[in-house]
N, C-alpha and C positions, 0 to 999 in steps of 0.2 A: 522777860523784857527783851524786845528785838533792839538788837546793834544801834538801830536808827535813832529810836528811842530813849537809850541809854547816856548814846553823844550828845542829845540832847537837854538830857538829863546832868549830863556836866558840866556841858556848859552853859547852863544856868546856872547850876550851883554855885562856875566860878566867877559868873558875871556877876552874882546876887554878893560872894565874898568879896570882891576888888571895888564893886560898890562904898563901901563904907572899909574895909581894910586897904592900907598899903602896905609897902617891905621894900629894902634893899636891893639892890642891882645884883648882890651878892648873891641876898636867900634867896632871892628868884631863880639865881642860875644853880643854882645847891638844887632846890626844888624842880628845877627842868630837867637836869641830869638826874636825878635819882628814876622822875617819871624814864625818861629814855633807856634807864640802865633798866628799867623792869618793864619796857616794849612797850608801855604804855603813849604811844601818838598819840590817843585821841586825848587823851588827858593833857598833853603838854600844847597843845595846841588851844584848849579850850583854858587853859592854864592862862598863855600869853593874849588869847584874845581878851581876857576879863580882864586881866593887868593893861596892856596898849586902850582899850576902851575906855577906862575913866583914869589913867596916870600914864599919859602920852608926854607929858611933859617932862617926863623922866626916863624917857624910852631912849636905849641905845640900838645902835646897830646891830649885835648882834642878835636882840629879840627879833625884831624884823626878819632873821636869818632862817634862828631857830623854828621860829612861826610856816614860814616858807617851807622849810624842809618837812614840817609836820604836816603840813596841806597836802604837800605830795604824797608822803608815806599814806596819810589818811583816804590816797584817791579822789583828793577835795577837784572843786571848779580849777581847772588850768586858770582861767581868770584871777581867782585870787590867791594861788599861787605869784604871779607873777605883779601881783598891785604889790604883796609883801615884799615881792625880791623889789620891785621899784622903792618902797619906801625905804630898804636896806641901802642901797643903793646912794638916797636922797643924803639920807645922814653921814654917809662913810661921808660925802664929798663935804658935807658943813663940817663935822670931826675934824677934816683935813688930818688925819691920825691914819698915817700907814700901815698901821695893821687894820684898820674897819677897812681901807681902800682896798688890798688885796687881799681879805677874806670874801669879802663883796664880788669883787671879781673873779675868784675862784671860782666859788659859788656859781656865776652865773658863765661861766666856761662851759661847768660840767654840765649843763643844762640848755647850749645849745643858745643862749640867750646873751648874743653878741656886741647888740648896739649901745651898749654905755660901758663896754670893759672897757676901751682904749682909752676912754676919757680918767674912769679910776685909777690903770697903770699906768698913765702919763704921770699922773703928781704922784702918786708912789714912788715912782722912777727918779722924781726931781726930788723928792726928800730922803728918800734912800739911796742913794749910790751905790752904796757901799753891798747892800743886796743883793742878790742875786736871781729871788724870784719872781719880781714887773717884770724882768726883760727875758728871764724864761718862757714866761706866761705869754708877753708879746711878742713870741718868737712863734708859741702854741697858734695866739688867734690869728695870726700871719698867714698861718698856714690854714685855718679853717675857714679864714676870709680872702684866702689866697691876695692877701696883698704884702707885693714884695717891699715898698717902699716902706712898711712897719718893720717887717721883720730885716730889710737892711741896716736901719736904725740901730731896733735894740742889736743885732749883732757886735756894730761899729760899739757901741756903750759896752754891752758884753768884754770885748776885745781890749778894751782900754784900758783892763784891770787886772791883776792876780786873783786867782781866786785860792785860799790856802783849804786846802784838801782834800779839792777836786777842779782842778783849774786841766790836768791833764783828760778829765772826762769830759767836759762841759763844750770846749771847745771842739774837740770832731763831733760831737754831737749837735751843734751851734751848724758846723760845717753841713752837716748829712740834712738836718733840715733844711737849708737852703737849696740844696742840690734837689730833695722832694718837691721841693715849690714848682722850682727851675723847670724839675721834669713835668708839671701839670701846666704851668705856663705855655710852655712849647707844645704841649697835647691841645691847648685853645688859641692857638694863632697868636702868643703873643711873645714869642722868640726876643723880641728887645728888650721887654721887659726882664724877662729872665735872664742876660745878657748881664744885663746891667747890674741885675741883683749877685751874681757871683761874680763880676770884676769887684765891690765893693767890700763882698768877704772878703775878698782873696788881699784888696786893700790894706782892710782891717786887720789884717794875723801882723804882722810886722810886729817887733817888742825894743824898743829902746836900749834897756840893759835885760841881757842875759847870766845869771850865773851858774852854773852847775858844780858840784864837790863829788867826789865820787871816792871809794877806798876799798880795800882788799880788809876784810878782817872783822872779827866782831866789834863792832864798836857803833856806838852815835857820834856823828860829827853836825855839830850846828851851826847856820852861817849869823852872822851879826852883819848887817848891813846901814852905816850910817849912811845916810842921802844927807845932799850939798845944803839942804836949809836946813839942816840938825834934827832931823829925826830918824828914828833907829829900828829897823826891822830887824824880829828874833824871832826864835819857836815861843818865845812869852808873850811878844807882841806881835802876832805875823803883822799884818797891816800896818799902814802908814797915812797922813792926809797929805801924804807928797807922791801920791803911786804906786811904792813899793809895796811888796809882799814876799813873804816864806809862803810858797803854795807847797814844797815837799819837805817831810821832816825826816831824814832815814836812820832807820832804827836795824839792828838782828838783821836777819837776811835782806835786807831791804837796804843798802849802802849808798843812796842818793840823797843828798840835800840840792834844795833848790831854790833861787831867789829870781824873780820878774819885775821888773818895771816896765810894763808895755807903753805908757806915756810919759817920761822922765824931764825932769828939771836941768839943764846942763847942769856941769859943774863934775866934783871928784867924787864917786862913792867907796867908801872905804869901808872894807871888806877885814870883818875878822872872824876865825874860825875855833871853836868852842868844842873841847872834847866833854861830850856828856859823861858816856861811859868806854871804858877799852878794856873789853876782858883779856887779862894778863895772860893766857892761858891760849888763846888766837889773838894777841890783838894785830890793829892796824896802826902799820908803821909807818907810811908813805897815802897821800891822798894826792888825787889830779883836780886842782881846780882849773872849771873851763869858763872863760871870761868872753863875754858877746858885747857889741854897740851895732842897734840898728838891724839886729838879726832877721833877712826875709827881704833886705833891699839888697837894693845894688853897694851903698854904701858899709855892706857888714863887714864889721873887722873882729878877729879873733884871735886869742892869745889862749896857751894852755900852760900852766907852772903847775910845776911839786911841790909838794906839801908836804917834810916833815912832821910829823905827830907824834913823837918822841918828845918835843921840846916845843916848846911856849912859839906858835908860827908866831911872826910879825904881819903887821895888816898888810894889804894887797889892796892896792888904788885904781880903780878905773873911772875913767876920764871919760865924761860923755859931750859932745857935742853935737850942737845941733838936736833938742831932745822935741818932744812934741809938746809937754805940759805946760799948760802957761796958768794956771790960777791950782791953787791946794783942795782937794777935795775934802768936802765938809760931812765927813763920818766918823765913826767909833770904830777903834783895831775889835775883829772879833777876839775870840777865848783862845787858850792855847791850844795849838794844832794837837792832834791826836797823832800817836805813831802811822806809822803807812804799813801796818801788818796789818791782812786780814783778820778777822772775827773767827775765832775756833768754829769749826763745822759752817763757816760758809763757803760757798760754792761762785766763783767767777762768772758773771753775767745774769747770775737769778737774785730776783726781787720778788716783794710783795706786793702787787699793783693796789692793793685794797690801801696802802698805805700813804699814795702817792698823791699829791696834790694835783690837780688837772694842768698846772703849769710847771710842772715838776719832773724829768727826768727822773730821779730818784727822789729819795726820802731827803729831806736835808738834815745834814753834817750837825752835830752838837756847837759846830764852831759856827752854822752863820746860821743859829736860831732869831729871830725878829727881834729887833732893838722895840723896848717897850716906851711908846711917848704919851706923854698923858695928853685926852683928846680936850678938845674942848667942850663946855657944855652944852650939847643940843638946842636947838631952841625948839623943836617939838613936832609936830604936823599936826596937820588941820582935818586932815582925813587918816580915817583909819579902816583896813579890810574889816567887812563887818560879817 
């Protein structure tokens, strides 16, 4: 039986089974991974089109995805390739569910297939804050759409925030994109534009409160951070829906703790510091706390104290005025930071690009995996790729 033939032959079969059988969102997706784990496209394809055919009314986003993906792999029509990523597309936005938004999105990055991303990592963006992949991602089509007035945006958004456990990578890399644009801007005549886009970076780094800890010794030191409306950043909770974050937690060789509020609330934040562990054997007897307001203007003021770590510190008050933040952000603290020690046998600046999401610098962090919301339910489509 020739290739043709045989596709053919399946999906009828699956259309003749979806006919008079249904199933779960679930066993579907059990049954599409297993076809995919054993390379079978045409099957998985022929799979969803018999399921979407007579039980669209039950279809999520993600079938639309997988569908897509399998068109492709199968060398199907570009055409309906891309009716599927449309229909994927259609539902992320009724879902209103941040994870179908930027899977969707993703999805149609990698694929070159530009003119409905912005719209999905717009409301991504405005239901996720606390995320960091929208404005990753809108930082990506920024630069493949060469428009700076996106990629200014999510920067300013970006900037606004701590990020715990990779807040010191994200931003010169936030930075370097910009400067890329910058440079193709000026390569087509449009020097103001590009102008404009790095005065607005350059804006955006400014951070409200600064703190830095720092010690001689083996030890973990962790900072406790209350903010003036009563909530409390840790290495338990880095995050906060007042601004703050624990973006570094230092562990063993690695002697820096680190607290940011790039947009802050006036008022006193009170600073207390936590010995995890001090090996008796080297410990650390003396820390430098470095205290910032406003660090990156003209108005930064800094303070630097010691730190006995022998005995119980007492807290350490910084006073901020004049802060930027004026309403609490409406998110969830991620998971507990992870040490800042390398992974045995990894290697400084090498990754696995096969791993990376198209709006993704790197892999993302165990700590800011996607907050799960339940969608709402579909109401269906009227058409479907046939």
């Amino acid at each position: 039986m020739t290739t043709q033939k045989r596709s053919a032959s399946t999906a009828q079969y699956w259309k003749n089974y979806y006919r008079t059988h249904t199933e779960t969102s679930k066993d579907l997706k059990d049954k599409v991974t297993l076809l995919n784990v054993n390379k079978k496209s045409q099957d998985v394809e022929a799979v969803l089109r018999g399921y979407l055919t007579y039980h669209s009314k039950h279809a999520e986003p993600w079938m639309y995805e997988a569908l897509a993906l399998a068109i492709k792999m199968n060398k199907g029509p570009e055409k309906d390739f891309k009716i599927a990523l449309g229909f994927a597309a259609d539902m992320a936005e009724r879902s209103h569910n941040p994870n179908h938004l930027v899977s969707v999105a993703d999805l149609m990055l990698l694929n070159g297939e530009y003119d409905r991303v912005g719209k999905l990592l717009d409301e991504a963006a405005e239901k996720i804050p606390h995320r960091s992949e929208p404005l990753i991602m809108m930082i990506n089509l920024a630069q493949k759409t060469k428009t700076p007035e996106r990629m200014a945006m999510a920067i300013e958004k970006l900037f606004a925030l701590g990020w715990p456990g990779f807040d010191e990578r994200i931003r010169p890399e936030a930075r370097q994109q910009a400067e890329t644009l910058a440079k193709s801007l000026r390569e087509e005549g449009r020097s103001p534009e590009a102008e404009t886009l790095l005065a607005r970076v350059a804006a955006a780094e400014y951070r409200d409160v600064f703190v830095r800890l720092t010690w001689t010794g083996d030890a973990s030191l962790g900072l406790m951070v209350e903010e003036p409306l009563g909530a409390t950043a840790s290495d338990v909770m880095p995050r906060t829906v007042f601004g703050g974050a624990i973006i570094k937690l230092g562990y063993g060789t690695h002697p820096e703790s680190v607290y940011v509020c790039p947009r802050g609330f006036d008022g006193d934040y009170t600073i207390k510091i936590e010995t995890i562990y001090n090996n008796p054997d080297k410990p650390a007897l003396e820390a430098t706390l470095e205290l910032i307001t406003h660090e990156g203007t003209t108005d930064e003021k800094k303070e630097t104290k010691t730190i006995r770590v022998s005995k119980t510190p007492d807290p350490v008050v910084l006073h901020l005025k004049g802060g930027h933040r004026k309403t609490a952000m409406p998110f969830l603290a991620p998971p507990t930071l992870p040490p800042t020690v390398p992974a045995a046998g990894s290697a400084k600046g090498t990754s696995n690009d096969s791993d990376k999401p198209s709006g993704s610098t790197q892999p993302a962090p165990e700590s800011s995996k996607p907050i799960v919301v339940e969608p709402a339910q579909p109401a269906g489509v009227k058409e479907r790729p046939r």
